[in-house]
C-alpha positions as CSV (number, residue, x, y, z in Angstrom):
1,X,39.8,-19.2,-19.0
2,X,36.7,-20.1,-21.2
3,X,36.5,-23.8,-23.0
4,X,37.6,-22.9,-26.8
5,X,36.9,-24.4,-29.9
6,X,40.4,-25.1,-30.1
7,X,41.0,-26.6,-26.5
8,X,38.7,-29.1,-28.0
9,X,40.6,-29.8,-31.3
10,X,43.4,-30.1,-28.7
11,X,42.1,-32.6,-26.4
12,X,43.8,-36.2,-27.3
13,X,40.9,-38.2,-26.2
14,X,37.9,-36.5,-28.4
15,X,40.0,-36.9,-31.5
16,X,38.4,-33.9,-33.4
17,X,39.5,-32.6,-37.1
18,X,39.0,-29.1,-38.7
19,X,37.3,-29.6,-41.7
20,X,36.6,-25.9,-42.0
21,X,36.6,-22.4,-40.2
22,X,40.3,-23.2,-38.6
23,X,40.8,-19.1,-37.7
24,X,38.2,-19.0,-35.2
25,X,38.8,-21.4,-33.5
26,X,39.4,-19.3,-30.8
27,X,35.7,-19.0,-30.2
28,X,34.9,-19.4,-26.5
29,X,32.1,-22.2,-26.1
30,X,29.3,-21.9,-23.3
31,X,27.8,-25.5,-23.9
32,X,27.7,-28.4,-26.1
33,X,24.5,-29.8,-27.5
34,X,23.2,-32.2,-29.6
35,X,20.0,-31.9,-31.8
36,X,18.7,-33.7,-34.9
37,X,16.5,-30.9,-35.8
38,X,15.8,-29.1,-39.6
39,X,15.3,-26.4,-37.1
40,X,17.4,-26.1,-33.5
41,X,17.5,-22.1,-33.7
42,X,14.9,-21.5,-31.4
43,X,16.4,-24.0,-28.1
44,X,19.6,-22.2,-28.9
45,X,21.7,-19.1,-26.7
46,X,24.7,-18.6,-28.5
47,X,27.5,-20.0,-27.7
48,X,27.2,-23.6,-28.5
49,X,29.0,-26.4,-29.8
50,X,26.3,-28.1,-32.2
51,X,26.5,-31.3,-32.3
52,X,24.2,-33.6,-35.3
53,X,24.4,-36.7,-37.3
54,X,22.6,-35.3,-40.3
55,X,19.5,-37.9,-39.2
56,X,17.2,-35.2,-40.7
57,X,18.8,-33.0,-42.6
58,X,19.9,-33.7,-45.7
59,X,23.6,-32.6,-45.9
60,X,24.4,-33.6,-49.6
61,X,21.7,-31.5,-50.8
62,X,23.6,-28.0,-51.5
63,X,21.1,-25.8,-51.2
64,X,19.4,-27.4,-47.8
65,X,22.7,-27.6,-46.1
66,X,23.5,-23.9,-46.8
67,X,19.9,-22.5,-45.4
68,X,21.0,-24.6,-42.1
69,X,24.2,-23.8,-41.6
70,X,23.7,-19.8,-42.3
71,X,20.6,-20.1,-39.9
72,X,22.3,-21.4,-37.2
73,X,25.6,-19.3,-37.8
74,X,23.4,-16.2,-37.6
75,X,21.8,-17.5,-34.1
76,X,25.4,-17.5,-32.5
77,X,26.6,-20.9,-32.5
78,X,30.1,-21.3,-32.3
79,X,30.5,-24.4,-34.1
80,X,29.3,-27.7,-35.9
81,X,30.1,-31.3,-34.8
82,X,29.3,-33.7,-37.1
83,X,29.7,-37.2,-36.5
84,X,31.4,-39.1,-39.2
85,X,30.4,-43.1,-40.1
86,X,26.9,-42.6,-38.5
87,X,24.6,-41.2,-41.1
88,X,27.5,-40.2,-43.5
89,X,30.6,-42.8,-44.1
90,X,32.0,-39.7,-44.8
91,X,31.9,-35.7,-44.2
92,X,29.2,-34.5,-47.1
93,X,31.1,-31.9,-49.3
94,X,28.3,-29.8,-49.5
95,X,28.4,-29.5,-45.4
96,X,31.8,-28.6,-45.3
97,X,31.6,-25.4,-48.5
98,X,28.7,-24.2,-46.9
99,X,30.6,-24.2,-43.5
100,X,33.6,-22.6,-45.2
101,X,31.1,-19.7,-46.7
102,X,29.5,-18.8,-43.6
103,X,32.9,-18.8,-41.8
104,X,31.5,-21.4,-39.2
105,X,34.2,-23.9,-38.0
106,X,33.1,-27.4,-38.9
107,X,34.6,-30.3,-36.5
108,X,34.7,-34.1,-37.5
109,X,33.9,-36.2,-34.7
110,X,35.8,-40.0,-35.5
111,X,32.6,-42.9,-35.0
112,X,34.5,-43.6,-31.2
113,X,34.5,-40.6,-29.6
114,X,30.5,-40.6,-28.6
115,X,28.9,-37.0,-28.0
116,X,28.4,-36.9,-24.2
117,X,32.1,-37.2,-24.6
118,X,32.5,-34.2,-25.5
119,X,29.8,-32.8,-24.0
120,X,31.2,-33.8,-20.5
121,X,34.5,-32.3,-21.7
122,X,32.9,-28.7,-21.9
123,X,30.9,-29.2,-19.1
124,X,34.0,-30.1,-17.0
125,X,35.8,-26.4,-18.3
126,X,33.2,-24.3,-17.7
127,X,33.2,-26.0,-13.7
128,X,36.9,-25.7,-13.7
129,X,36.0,-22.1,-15.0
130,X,33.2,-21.5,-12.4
131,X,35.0,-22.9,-9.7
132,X,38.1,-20.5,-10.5
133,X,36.1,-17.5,-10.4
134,X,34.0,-18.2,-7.2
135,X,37.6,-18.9,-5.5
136,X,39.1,-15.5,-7.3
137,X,35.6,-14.1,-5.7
138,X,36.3,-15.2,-2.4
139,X,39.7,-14.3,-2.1
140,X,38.8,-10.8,-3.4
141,X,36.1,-10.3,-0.7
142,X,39.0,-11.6,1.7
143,X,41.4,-8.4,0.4
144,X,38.3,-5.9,0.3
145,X,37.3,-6.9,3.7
146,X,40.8,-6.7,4.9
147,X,41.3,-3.2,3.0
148,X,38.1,-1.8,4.4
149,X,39.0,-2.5,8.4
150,X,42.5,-0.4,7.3
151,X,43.3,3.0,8.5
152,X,42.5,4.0,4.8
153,X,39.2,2.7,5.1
154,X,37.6,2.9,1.4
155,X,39.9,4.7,0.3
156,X,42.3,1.5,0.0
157,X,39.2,-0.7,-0.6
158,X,39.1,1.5,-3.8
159,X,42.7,0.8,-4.3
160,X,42.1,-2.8,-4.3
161,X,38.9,-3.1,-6.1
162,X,40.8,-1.3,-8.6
163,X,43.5,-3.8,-9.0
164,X,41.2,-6.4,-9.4
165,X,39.2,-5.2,-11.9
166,X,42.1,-3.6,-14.0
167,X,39.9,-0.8,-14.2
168,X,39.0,2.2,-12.4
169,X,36.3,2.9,-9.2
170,X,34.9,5.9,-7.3
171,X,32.8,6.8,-4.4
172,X,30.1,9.2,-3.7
173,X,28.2,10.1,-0.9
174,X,24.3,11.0,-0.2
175,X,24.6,14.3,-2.0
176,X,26.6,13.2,-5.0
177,X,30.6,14.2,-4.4
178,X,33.4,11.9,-5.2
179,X,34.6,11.2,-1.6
180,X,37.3,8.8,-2.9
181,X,38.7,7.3,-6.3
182,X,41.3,4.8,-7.5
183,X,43.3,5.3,-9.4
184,X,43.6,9.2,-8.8
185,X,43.0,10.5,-12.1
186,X,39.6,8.7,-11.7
187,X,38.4,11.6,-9.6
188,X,38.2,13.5,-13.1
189,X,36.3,10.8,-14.8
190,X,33.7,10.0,-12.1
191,X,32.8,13.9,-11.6
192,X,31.5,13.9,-15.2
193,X,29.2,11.4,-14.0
194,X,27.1,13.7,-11.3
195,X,23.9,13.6,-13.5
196,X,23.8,9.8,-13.9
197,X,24.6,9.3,-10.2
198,X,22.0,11.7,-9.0
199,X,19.7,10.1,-11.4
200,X,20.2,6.5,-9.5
201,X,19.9,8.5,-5.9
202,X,16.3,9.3,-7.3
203,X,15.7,5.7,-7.5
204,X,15.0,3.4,-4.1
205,X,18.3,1.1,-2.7
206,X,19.3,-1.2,-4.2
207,X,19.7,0.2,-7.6
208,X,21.9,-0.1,-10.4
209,X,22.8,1.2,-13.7
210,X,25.4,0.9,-16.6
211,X,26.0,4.2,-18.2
212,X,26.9,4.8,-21.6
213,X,30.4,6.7,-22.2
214,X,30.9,9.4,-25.2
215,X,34.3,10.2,-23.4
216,X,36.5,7.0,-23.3
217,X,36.4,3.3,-24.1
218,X,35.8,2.6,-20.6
219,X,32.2,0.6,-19.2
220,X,30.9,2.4,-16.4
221,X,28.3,0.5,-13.8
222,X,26.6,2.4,-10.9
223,X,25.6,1.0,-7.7
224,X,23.9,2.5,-5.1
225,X,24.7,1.7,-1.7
226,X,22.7,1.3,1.6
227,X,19.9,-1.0,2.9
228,X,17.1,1.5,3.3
229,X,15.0,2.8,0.6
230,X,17.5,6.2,0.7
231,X,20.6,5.7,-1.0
232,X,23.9,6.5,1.4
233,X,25.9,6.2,-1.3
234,X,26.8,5.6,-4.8
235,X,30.0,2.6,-6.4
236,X,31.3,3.7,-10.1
237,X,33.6,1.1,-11.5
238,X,35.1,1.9,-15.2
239,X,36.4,-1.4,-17.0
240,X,37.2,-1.7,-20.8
241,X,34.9,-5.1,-20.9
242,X,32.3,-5.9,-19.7
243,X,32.7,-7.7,-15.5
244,X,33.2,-11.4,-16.1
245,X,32.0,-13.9,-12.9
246,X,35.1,-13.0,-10.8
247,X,35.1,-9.6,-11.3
248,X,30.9,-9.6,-10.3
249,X,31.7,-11.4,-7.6
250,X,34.6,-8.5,-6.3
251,X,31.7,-5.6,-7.0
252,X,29.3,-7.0,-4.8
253,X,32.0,-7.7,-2.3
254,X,32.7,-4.1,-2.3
255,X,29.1,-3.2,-2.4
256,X,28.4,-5.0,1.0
257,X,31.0,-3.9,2.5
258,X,30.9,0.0,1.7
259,X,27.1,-0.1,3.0
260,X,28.6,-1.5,5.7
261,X,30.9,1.2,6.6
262,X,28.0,4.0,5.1
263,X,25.1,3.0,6.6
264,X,24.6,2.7,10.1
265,X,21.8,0.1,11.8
266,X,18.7,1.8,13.2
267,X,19.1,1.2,16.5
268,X,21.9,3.4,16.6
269,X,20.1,5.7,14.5
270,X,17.8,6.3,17.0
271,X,19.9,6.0,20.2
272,X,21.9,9.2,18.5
273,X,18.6,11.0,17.5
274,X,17.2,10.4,21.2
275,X,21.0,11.7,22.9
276,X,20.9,14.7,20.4
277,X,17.1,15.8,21.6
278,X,18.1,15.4,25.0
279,X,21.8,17.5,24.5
280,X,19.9,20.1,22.4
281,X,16.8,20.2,25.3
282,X,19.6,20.7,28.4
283,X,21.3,23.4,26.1
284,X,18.0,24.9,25.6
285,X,16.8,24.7,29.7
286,X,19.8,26.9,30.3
287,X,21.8,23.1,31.3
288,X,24.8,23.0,29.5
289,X,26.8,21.2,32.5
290,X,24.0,18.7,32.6
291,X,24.1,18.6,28.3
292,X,27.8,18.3,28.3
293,X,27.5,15.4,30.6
294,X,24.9,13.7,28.5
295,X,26.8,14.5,25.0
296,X,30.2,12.1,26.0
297,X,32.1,11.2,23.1
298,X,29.7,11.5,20.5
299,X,28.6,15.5,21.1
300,X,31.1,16.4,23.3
301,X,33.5,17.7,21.0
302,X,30.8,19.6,19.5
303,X,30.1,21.5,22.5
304,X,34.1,22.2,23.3
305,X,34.5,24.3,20.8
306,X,32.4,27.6,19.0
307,X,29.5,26.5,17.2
308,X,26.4,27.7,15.3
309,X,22.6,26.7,15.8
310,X,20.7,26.0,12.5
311,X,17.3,25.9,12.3
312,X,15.4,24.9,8.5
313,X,12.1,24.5,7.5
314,X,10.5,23.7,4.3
315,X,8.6,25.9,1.9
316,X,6.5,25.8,-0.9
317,X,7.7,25.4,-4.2
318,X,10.0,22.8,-6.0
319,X,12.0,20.1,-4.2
320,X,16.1,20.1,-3.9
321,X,17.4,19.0,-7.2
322,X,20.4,17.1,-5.9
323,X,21.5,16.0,-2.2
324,X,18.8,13.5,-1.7
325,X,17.1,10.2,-2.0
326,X,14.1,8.8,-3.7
327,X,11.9,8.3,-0.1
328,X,10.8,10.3,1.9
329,X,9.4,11.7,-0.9
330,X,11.2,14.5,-1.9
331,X,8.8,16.8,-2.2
332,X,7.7,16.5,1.3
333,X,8.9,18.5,4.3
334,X,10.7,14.9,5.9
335,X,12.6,14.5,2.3
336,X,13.7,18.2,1.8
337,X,15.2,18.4,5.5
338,X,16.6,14.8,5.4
339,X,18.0,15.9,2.2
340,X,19.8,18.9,3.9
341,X,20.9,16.9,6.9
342,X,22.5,14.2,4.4
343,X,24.6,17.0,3.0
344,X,26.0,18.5,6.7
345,X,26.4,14.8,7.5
346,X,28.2,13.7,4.7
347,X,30.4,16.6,4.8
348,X,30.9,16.6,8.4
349,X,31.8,12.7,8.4
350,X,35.0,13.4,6.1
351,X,36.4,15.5,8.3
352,X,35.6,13.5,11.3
353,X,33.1,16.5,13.0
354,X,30.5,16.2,15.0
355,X,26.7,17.2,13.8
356,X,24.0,17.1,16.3
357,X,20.4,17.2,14.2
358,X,16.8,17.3,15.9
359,X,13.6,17.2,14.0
360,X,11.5,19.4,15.8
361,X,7.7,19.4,14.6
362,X,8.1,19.9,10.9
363,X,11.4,21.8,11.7
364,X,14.8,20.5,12.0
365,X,17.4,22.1,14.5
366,X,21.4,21.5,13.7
367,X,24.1,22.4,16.0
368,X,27.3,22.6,13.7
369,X,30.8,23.4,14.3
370,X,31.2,27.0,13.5
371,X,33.7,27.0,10.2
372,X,33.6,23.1,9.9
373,X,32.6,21.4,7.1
374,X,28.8,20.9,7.7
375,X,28.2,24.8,8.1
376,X,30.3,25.3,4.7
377,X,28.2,22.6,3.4
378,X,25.0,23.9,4.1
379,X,25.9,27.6,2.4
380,X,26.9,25.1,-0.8
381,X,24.2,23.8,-0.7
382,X,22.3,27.4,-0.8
383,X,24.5,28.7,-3.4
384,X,23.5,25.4,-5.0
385,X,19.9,26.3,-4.5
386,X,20.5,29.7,-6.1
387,X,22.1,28.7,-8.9
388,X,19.6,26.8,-10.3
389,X,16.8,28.8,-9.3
390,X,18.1,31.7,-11.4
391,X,17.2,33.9,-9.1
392,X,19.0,37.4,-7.5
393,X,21.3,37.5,-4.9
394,X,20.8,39.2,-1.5
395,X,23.6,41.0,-0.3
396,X,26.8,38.9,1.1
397,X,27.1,38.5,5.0
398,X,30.5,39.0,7.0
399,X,30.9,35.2,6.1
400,X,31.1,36.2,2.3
401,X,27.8,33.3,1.7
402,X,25.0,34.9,-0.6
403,X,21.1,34.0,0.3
404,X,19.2,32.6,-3.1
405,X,15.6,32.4,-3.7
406,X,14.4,29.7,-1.4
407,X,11.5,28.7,-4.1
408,X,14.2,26.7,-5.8
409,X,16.1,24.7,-2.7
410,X,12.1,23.7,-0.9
411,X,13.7,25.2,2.0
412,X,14.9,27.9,4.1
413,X,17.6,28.6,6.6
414,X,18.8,30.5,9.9
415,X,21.9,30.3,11.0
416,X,23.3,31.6,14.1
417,X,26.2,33.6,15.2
418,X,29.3,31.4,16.9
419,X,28.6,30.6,20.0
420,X,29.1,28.0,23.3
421,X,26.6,26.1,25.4
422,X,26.4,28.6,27.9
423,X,24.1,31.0,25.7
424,X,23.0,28.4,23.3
425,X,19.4,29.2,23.7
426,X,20.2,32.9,22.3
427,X,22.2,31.4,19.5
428,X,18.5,29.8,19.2
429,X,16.6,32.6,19.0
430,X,18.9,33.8,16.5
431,X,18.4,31.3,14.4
432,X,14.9,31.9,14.4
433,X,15.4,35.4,13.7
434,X,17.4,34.5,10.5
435,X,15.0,32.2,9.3
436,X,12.0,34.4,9.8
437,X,13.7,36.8,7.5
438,X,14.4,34.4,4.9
439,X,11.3,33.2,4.8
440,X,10.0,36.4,4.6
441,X,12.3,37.4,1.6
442,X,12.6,34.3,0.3
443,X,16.2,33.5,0.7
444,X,17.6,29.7,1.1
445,X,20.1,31.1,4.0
446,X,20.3,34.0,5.7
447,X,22.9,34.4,8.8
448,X,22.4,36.4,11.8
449,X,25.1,38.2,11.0
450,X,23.7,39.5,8.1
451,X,20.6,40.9,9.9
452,X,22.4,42.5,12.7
453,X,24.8,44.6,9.9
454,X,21.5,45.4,7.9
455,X,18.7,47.8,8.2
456,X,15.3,47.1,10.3
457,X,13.6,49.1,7.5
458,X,13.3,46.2,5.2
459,X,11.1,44.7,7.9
460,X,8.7,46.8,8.1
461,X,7.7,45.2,4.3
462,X,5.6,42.5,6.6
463,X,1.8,42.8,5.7
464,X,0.7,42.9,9.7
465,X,3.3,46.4,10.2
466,X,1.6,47.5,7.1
467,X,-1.9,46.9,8.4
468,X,-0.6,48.9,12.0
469,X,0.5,51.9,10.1
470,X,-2.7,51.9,7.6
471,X,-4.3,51.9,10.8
472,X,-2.3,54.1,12.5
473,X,-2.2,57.4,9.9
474,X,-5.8,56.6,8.5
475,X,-7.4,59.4,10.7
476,X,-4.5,62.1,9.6
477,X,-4.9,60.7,6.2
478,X,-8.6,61.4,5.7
479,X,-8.1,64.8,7.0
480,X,-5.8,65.6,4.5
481,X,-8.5,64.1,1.7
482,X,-11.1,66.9,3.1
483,X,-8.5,69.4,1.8
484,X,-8.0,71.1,5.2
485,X,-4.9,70.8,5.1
486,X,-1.6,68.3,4.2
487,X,-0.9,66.6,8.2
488,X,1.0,63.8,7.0
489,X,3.4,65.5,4.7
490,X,4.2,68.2,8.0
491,X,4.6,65.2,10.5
492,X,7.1,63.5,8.0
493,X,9.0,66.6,7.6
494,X,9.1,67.6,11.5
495,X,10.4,63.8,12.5
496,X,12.6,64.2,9.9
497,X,14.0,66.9,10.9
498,X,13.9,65.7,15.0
499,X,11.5,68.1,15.9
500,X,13.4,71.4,14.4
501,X,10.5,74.3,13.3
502,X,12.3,76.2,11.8
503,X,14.1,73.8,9.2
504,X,10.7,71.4,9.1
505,X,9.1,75.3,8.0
506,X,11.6,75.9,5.2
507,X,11.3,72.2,3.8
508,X,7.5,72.4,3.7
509,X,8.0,76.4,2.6
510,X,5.3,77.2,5.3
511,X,5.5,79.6,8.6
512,X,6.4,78.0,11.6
513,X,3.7,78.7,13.4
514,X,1.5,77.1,10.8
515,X,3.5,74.2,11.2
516,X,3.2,74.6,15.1
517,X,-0.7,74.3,14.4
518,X,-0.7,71.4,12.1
519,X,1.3,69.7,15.2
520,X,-1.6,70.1,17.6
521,X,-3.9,68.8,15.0
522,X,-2.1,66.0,14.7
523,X,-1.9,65.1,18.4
524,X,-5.6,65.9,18.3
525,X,-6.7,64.0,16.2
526,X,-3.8,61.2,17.4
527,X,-5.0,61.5,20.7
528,X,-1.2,61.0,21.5
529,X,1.6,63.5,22.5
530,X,4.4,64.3,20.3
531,X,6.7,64.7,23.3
532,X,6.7,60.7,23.8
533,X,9.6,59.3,22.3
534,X,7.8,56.0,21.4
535,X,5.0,57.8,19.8
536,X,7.5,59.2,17.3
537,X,9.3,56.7,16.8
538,X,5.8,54.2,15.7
539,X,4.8,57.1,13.6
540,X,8.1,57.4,12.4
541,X,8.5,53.7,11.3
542,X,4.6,53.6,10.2
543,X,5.2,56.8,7.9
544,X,8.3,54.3,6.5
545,X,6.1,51.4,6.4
546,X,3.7,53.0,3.9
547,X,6.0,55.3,1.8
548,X,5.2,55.2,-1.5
549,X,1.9,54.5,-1.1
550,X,-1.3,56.4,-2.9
551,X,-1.5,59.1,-0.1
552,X,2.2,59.7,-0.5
């Protein structure tokens, strides 16, 4: 406990009286000090004992005395000390009504007891106080570290840190969610905080904040968690004061050892990334003996059951507005997919999956389990994506996940169907598929599910099959503009109606043989026969390529 004003009065060897202020006397004291100055305001904290003889300062003046005792009330010291039978036989009367006015407690310290007295006596109780709260530190980082090796992991850590504190704590991971929280209605009170947290991801590691509560009486402090300049993490503690030395001590305690259990060392960073490329290349190579040898422990799992192949990249326009850190920058292609992978991870990691991620020259390739946490994940983090870009919805897949406008998320998705190493390198290509189409309508995910249920038509929107069938019906199209006759409009209506003259006739209200003629034409100025299946079929598509167009 803090050194009081009264813990002094109490102490049998200083032999202090109250000559004034005795109801707060309960006023903690930080220090002791003596000064003979008019003036000691500006060599003063708050806090202290001030101790004077009145060598200067003339304390039977009224008026003086007042002006320095409301001065240095107002600059936070706790107290006066005056020594009595130095200066003074006596305790001036005007010293002790100015006192009583400002509400300042006035001690009289007896000729014996000298001031380094007491002095030594404060020092001494705020190293008893120090001393308690280091060893309350220690044995706290003892309990932490002993909850954190538990089967509970942080979740008792929390527990603990908890207790300690007589507060509340909760933790997040890269992209924000409460993972754990102590006591368990603190899950409700941390998720209110998702702006301020993802306001202290933006910053580099270590970082900290206090937020300010409109909610509760509680104090909330952030700290972000992980040695590199991304933060793996965020701590929320809640207290109803603000963290005294023991308390500090417990925080950082649990700060350690949470990055500990979050963030993994480099090395083994990179001996997973280096094992992932060469699992993903054997799967690739048409290996998947030779991958599932490589993948052991770490992948095997992975590759035991169904999974899907992911492949992002980035695209223009504005950078994920939660999920990430503050470097790689975020705008950049390494920040938006390392901002992705931190979301499967995290996921992935609470449910103990496996997630086998590859940068691959600007892209990034992600072999998930299929229905695990990390593919859920990463359609959140689409519908995320879409939500805040405002923008329509495509159509739902067999999955029930909507694409969004991939503007909004700075990146867009393919995902493949299920599959197993033995045709992973068509799950690939799949993947591929899906994300050319997302690019191409600007989608955050699309599944290959979702193209294989839909039409080919909306392909055909891509400028280069536009170009082919400009190029491909210019020649009928310029015969039409002579006025010698309407070609195009007869070749839609006879592949419309497979070939049929007599129904093409009637749609077109002409004779069939005149539609029998404008045939010929067609394949003569084609140069290509109307019997070859392909040939109908590109002049089909082409006709469906440019519909609506000027000549149409």
């Amino acid at each position: 406990m803090p050194h009081t004003l009264a813990s002094l009065v109490n102490h049998t060897a200083l032999k202090l009286t109250v000559l004034a202020g005795e109801d707060r006397l309960d006023a903690p004291v930080r220090w002791a000090h003596a000064s003979e100055l008019i003036d000691p305001v500006p060599y003063m904290e708050g806090g202290e004992l001030l101790l004077i003889t009145a060598l200067k300062l003339d304390a039977e003046d009224p008026e003086a005395t007042r002006r320095y005792v409301r001065r240095v009330a107002e600059a936070g010291v706790v107290g006066l000390g005056f020594a009595v039978g130095v200066n003074y036989e006596d305790v001036p009367e005007a010293l002790v009504e100015a006192a009583r006015e400002q509400g300042l407690p006035l001690l009289g310290v007896p000729r014996r007891t000298p001031f380094i007295a007491i002095s030594k006596a404060v020092s001494a109780s705020v190293a008893a106080d120090q001393y308690r709260a280091v060893t309350a530190g220690f044995e706290a980082q003892r309990e932490l570290t002993r909850a954190a090796l538990s089967a509970e992991g942080p979740a008792e850590l929390l527990a603990r840190l908890a207790a300690h504190l007589d507060g509340w704590a909760a933790l997040y991971d890269a992209s924000g969610a409460v993972v754990a929280a102590a006591p368990d209605w603190a899950a409700r009170r941390a998720a209110r905080l998702s702006e301020d947290v993802a306001r202290l991801r933006e910053r580099p590691a270590p970082a900290s904040s206090v937020v300010s509560d409109t909610d509760g009486d509680d104090r909330v402090e952030l700290q972000s968690l992980g040695t590199g300049r991304r933060a793996r993490g965020v701590l929320a503690v809640g207290t109803g004061a603000r963290l005294g030395t023991a308390e500090r001590y417990a925080v950082h305690s649990a700060v350690a050892l949470l990055t500990l259990t979050t963030e993994r060392s480099r090395s083994l960073q990179d001996a997973e990334q280096r094992l992932g490329d060469a699992v993903l290349k054997m799967l690739l190579a048409g290996e998947p003996d030779h991958a599932r040898a490589v993948a052991g422990r770490l992948y095997g799992g992975l590759l035991d059951a169904p999974f899907r192949v992911v492949v992002a990249e980035p695209v223009a326009g504005e950078e994920p507005a939660s999920s990430g850190g503050a470097s790689p920058a975020r705008g950049s292609a390494a920040g938006v997919l390392e901002a992705l992978t931190d979301v499967m991870d995290s996921a992935a990691a609470r449910t103990g999956e496996a997630v086998l991620a590859v940068p691959d020259a600007g892209r990034l390739i992600v072999l998930v389990a299929d229905g695990g946490a990390a593919a859920d994940a990463c359609a959140a983090y689409a519908a995320e994506a879409e939500a805040r870009s405002g923008a329509q919805t495509g159509p739902r897949g067999r999955s029930g996940r909507r694409e969004a406008a991939n503007g909004g998320a700075g990146v867009a998705v393919g995902l493949s169907a299920p599959t197993g190493p033995m045709a992973a390198a068509n799950a690939y290509r799949q993947a591929e598929q899906a994300l050319s189409v997302a690019r191409r309508r600007g989608r955050v995910l699309v599944e290959h599910e979702d193209v294989a249920a839909g039409s080919v038509l909306p392909l055909l929107a891509d400028d280069a099959v536009r170009a082919f069938a400009d190029g491909l019906l210019r020649a009928l199209r310029e015969h039409d503009a002579t006025g010698r006759g309407d070609l195009v409009a007869s070749l839609r209506a006879w592949l419309a109606r497979h070939g049929q003259w007599d129904a093409a006739a009637a749609d077109l209200g002409v004779h069939r043989h005149t539609l029998r003629y404008r045939m010929r034409r067609v394949e003569e100025i084609l140069g290509r026969s109307l019997d070859d299946a392909d040939v109908r079929m590109e002049l089909w598509l082409a006709l469906k390529a440019t519909a609506g167009g000027p000549a149409d």
